[in-house]
C-alpha positions in Angstrom: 76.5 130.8 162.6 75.6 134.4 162.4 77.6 134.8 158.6 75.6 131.9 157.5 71.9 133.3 158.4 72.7 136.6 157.0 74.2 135.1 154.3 71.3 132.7 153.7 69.2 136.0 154.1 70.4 137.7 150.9 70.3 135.6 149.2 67.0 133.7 149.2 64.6 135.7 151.8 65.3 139.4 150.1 64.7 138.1 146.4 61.6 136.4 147.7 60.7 139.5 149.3 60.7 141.4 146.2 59.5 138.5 143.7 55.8 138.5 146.1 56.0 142.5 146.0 56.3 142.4 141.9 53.6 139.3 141.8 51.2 141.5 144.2 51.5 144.3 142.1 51.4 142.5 138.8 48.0 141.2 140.4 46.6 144.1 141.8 47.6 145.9 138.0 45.4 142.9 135.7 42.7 142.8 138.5 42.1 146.5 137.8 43.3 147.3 134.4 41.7 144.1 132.7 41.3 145.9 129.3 44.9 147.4 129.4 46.3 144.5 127.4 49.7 145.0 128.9 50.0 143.4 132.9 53.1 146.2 133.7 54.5 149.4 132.6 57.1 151.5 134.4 56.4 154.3 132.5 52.6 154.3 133.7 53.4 153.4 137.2 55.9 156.4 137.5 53.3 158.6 136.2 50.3 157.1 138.3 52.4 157.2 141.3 52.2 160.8 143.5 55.3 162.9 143.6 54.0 163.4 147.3 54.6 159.5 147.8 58.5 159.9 146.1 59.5 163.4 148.1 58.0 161.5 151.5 59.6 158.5 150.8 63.0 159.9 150.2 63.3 162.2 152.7 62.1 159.0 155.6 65.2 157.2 153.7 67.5 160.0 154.6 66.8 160.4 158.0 66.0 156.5 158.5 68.9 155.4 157.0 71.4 158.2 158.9 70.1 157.2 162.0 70.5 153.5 161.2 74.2 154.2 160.5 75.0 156.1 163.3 73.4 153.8 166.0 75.1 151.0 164.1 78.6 153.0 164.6 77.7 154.2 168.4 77.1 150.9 169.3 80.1 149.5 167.9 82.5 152.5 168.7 80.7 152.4 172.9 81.1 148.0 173.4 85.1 148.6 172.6 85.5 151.7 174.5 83.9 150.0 177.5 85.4 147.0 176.9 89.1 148.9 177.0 88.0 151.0 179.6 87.0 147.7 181.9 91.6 147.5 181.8 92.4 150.6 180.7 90.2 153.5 182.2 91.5 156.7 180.8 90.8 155.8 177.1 86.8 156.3 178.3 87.1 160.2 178.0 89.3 160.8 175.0 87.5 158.7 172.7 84.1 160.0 173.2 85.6 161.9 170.0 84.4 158.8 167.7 80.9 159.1 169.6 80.5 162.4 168.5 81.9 161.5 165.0 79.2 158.5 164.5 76.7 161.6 166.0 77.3 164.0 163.2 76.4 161.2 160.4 72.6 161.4 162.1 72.9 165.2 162.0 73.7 165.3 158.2 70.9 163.4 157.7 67.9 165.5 160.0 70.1 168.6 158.4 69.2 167.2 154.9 65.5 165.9 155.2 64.7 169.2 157.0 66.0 171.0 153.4 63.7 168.6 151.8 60.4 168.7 153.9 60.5 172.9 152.7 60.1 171.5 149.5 56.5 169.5 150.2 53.7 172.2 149.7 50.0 171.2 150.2 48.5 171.4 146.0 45.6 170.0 145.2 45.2 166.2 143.8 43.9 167.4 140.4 47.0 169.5 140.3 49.7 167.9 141.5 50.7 165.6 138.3 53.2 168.1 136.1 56.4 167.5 135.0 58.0 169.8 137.4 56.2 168.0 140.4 57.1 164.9 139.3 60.8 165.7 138.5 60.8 167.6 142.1 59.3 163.9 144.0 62.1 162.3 141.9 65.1 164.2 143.1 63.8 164.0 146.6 63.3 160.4 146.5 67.2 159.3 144.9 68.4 162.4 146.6 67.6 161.0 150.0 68.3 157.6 149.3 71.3 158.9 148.2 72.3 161.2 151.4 71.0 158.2 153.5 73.3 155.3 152.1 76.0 157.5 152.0 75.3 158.1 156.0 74.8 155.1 156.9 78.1 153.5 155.2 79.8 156.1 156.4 78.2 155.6 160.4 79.7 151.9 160.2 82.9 152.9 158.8 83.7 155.5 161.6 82.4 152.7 163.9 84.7 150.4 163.2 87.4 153.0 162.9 86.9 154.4 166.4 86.3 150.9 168.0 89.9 150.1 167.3 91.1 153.2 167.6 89.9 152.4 171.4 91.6 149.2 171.6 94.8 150.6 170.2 94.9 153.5 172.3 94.1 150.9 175.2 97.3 148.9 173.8 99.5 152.0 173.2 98.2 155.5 173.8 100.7 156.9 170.6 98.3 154.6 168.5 95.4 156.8 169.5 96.4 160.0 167.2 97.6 157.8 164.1 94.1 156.2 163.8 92.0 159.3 164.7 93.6 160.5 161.2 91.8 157.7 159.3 88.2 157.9 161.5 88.2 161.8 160.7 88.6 160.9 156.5 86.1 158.6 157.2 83.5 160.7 158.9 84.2 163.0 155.4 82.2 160.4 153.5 79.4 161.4 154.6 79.8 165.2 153.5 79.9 163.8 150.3 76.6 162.3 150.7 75.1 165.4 152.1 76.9 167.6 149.2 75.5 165.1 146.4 72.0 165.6 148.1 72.1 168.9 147.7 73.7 169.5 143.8 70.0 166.5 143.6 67.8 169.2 144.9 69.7 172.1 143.9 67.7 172.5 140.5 64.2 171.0 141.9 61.3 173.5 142.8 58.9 173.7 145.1 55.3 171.7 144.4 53.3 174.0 142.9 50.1 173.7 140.9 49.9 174.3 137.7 48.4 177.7 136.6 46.2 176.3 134.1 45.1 172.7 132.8 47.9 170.4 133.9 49.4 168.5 131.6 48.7 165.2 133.2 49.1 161.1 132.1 46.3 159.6 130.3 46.2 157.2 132.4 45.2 159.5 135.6 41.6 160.2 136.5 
């Protein structure tokens, strides 16, 4: 019952989701920009849009998203250890390991959107559209999203990994060791993340404003 309503969710109530966010926009665009002759351009809309909104964004997706991923994999990881423990009590103190584990993915993330928040300077409205503000709001934006997917893929697969490394070790305690092997390549995933976030940013300045007229889109007043 549960695989059908998710699966019913993808697949009709997120593209509906998005389909009334593209017609809302669509509407808001012709209802202000009647004598545009064109009802939506990316290229305008990246432009228009604040690198502020991008950077924030981003960095809320890396942390948000880490979080989500480690919660998801604590919560798996603590109902089997419990579970196992209920029959088999000494496997409740040797695989906290996979608690801590699931932990570290939320740590990569507040470690990564902490990097990124240096970046957000206070600059001035009328100064804030250049091309290196706009190429720093950028790599913050897919640099997060990237850190945070990466986390949170990561969370649920040292989740699963440590919940049956508890039920193994519950089973037969020389399981416990072979199965820690896989949870601690799994946990590595999501030092890739957190590497990839960084080689994104790596070449991004601060906001600054521009020293003289900024070069700005026509289409910003």
């Amino acid at each position: 019952m549960g695989y059908y309503s998710y699966s019913s969710y993808y697949s009709y109530g997120l593209p509906t989701f998005v389909l009334i966010v593209i017609a809302l926009y669509l509407l808001f665009t012709v209802c202000a920009h009647v004598d545009s002759g064109e009802a939506f351009n990316v290229g305008r809309f990246l432009e228009e849009s604040s690198p502020y909104a991008w950077g924030a964004t981003g960095i809320g997706l890396c942390i948000g998203l880490s979080v989500l991923g480690a919660g998801w994999g604590i919560f798996v990881t603590g109902a089997s250890i419990l579970g196992g423990g209920v029959r088999q009590p000494r496997i409740t103190t040797k695989n906290l390991i996979s608690i801590i584990f699931c932990e570290v993915v939320a740590i990569y993330g507040v470690i990564m959107g902490i990097v990124y928040s240096s970046k957000l300077t206070p600059i001035p409205s009328s100064h804030i559209h250049t091309p290196s503000n706009h190429y720093t709001g950028f790599a913050l934006f897919w640099g997060g999203l990237t850190v945070g997917l990466c986390n949170l893929l990561c969370g649920v697969c040292v989740g699963v990994t440590g919940a049956t490394a508890a039920l193994a070790d519950a089973a037969d305690p020389e399981l416990f060791v072979k199965i820690l092997v896989v949870e601690v390549f799994g946990s590595i995933l999501g030092l890739f993340g957190l590497i990839v976030g960084l080689l994104i940013v790596g070449s991004a300045g601060d906001f600054k404003a521009a020293a003289a007229q900024a070069v700005v889109s026509p289409f910003v007043h």
